[in-house]
Biotite code that builds the C-alpha atoms (Angstrom):
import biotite.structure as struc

atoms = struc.array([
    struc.Atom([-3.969, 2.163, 0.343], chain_id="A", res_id=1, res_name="UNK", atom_name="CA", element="C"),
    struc.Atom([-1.649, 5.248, -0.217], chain_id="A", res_id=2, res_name="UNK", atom_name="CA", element="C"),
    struc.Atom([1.476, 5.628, 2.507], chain_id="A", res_id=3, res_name="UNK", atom_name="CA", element="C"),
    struc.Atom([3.552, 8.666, 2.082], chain_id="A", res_id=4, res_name="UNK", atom_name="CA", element="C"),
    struc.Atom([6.324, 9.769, 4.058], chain_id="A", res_id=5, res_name="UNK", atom_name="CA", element="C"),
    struc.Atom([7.191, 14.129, 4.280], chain_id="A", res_id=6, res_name="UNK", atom_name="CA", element="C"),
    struc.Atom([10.253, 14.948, 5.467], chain_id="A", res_id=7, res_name="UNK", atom_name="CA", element="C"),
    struc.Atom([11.894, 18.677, 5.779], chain_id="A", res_id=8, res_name="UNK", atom_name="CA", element="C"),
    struc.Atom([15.207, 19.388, 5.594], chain_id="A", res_id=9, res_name="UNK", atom_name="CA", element="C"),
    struc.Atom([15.422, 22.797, 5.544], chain_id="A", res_id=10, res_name="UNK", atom_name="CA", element="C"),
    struc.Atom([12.045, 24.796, 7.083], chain_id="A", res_id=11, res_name="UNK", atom_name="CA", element="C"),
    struc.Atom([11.275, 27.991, 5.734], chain_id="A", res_id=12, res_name="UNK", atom_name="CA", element="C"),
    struc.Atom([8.375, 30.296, 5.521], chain_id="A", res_id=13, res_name="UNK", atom_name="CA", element="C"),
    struc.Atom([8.490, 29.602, 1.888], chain_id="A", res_id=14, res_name="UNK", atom_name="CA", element="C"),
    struc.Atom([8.759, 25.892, 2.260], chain_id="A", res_id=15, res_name="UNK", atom_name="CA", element="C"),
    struc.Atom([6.061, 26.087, 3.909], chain_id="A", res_id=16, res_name="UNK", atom_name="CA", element="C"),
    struc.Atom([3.753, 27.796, 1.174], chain_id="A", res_id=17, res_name="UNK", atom_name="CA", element="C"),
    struc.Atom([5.081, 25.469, -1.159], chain_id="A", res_id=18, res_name="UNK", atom_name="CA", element="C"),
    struc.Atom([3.368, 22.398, 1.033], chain_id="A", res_id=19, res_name="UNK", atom_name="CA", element="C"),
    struc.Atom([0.418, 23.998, 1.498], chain_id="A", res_id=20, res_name="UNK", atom_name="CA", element="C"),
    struc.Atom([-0.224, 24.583, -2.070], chain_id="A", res_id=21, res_name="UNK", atom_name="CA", element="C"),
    struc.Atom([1.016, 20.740, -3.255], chain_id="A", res_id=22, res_name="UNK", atom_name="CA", element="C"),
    struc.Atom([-1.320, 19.905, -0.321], chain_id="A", res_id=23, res_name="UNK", atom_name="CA", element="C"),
    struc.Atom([-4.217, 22.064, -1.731], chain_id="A", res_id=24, res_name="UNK", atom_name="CA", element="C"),
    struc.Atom([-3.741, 20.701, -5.582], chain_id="A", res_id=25, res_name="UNK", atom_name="CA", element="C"),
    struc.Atom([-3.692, 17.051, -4.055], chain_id="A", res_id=26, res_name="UNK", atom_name="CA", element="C"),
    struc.Atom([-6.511, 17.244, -2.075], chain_id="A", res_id=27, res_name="UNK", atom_name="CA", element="C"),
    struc.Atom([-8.857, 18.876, -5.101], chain_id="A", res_id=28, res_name="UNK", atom_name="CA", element="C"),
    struc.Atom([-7.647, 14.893, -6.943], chain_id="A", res_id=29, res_name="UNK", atom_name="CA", element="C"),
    struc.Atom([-7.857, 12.837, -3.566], chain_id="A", res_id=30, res_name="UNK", atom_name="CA", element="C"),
    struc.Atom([-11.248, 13.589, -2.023], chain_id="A", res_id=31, res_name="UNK", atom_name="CA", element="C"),
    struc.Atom([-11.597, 10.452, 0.321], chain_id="A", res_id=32, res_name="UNK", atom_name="CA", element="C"),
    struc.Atom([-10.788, 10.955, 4.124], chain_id="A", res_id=33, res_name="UNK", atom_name="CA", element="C"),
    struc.Atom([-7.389, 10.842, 4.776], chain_id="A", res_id=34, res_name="UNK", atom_name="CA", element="C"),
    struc.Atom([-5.914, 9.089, 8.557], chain_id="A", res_id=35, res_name="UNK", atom_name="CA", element="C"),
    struc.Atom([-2.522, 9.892, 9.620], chain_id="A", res_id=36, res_name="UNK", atom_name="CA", element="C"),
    struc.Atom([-0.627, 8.743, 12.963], chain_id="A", res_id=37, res_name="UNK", atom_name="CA", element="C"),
    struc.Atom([2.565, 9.484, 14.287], chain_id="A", res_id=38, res_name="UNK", atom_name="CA", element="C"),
    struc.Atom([5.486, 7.095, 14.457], chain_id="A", res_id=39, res_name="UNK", atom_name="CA", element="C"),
    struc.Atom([6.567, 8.405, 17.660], chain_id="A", res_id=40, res_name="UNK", atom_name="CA", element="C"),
    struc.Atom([5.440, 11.108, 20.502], chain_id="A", res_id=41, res_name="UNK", atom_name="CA", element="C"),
    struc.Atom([6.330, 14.330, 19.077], chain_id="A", res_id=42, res_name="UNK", atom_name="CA", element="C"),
    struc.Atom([4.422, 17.849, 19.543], chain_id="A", res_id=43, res_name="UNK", atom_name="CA", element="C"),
    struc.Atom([6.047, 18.744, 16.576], chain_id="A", res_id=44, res_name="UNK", atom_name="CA", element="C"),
    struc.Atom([4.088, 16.180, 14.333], chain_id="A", res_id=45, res_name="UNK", atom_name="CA", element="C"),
    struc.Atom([0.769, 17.315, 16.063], chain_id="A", res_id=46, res_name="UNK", atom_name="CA", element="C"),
    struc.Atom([1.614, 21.441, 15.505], chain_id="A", res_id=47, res_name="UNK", atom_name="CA", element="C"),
    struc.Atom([2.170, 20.088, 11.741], chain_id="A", res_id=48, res_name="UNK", atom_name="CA", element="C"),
    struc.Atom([-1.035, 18.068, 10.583], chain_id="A", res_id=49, res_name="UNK", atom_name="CA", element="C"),
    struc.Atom([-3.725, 20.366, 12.906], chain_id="A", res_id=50, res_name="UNK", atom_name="CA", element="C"),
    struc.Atom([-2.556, 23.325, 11.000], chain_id="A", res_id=51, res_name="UNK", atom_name="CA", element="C"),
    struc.Atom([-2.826, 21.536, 7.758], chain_id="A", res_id=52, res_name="UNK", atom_name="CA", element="C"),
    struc.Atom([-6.562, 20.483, 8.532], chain_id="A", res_id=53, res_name="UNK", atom_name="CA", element="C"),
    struc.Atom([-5.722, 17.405, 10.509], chain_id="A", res_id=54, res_name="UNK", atom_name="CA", element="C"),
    struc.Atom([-8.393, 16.334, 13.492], chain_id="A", res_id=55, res_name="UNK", atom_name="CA", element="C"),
    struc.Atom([-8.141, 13.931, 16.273], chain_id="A", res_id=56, res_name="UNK", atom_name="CA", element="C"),
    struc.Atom([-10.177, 10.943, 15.318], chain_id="A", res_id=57, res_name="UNK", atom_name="CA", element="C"),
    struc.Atom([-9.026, 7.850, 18.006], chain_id="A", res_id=58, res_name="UNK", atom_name="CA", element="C"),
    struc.Atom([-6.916, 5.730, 19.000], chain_id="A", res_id=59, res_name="UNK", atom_name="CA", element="C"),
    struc.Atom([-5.202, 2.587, 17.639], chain_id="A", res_id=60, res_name="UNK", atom_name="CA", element="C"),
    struc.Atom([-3.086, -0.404, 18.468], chain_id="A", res_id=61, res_name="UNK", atom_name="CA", element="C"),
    struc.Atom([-0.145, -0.087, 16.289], chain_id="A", res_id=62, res_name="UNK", atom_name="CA", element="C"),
    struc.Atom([1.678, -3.093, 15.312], chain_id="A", res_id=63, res_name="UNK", atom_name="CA", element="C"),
    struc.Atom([4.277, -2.762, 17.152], chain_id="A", res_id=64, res_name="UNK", atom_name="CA", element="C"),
    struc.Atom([1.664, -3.051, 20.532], chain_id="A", res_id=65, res_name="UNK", atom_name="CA", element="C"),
    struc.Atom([1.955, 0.713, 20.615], chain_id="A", res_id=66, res_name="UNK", atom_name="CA", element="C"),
    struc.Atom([-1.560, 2.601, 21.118], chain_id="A", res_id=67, res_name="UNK", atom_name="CA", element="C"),
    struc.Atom([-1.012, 5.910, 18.672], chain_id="A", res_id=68, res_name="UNK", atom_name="CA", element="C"),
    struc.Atom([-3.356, 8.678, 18.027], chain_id="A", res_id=69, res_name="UNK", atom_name="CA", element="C"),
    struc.Atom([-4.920, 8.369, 14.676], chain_id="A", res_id=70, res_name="UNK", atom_name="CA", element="C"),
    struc.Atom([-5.954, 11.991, 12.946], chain_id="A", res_id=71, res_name="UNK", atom_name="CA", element="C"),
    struc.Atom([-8.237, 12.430, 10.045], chain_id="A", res_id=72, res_name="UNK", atom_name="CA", element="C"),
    struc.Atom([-8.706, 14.787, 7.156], chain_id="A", res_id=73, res_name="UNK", atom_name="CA", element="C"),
    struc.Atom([-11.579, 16.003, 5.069], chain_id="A", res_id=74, res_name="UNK", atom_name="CA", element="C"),
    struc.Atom([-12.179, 17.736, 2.396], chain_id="A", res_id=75, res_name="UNK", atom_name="CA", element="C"),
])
């Protein structure tokens, strides 16, 4: 399993070409769907990972007894 954490201090149209293209060399290396869920409710997070290729997938029961949306990508 691979966890990884973004976070932006400072958003820019240029910061965001820069993720995009990490995003686009690490995808060509990591070919195996991807799942992502949010840690909390935020519109932000959802704008985010459905413009980077992100889909709705289902639902889970967190840990934490919290049911989260979980989002897939494929390549």
């Amino acid at each position: 399993m691979y966890l990884t954490h973004l976070r932006v201090l400072r958003w820019s149209p240029s910061t965001l070409r820069k993720i995009k293209s990490d995003w686009a060399v690490f995808r060509k290396a990591v070919t195996v769907p991807l799942f992502a869920s949010p840690m909390h409710d935020d519109a932000r997070w959802v704008k985010f990972v459905t413009m980077m290729g992100w889909h709705p997938f289902s639902h889970v029961l967190c840990q934490d007894g919290i049911t989260r949306p979980l989002y897939i990508h494929t390549v």
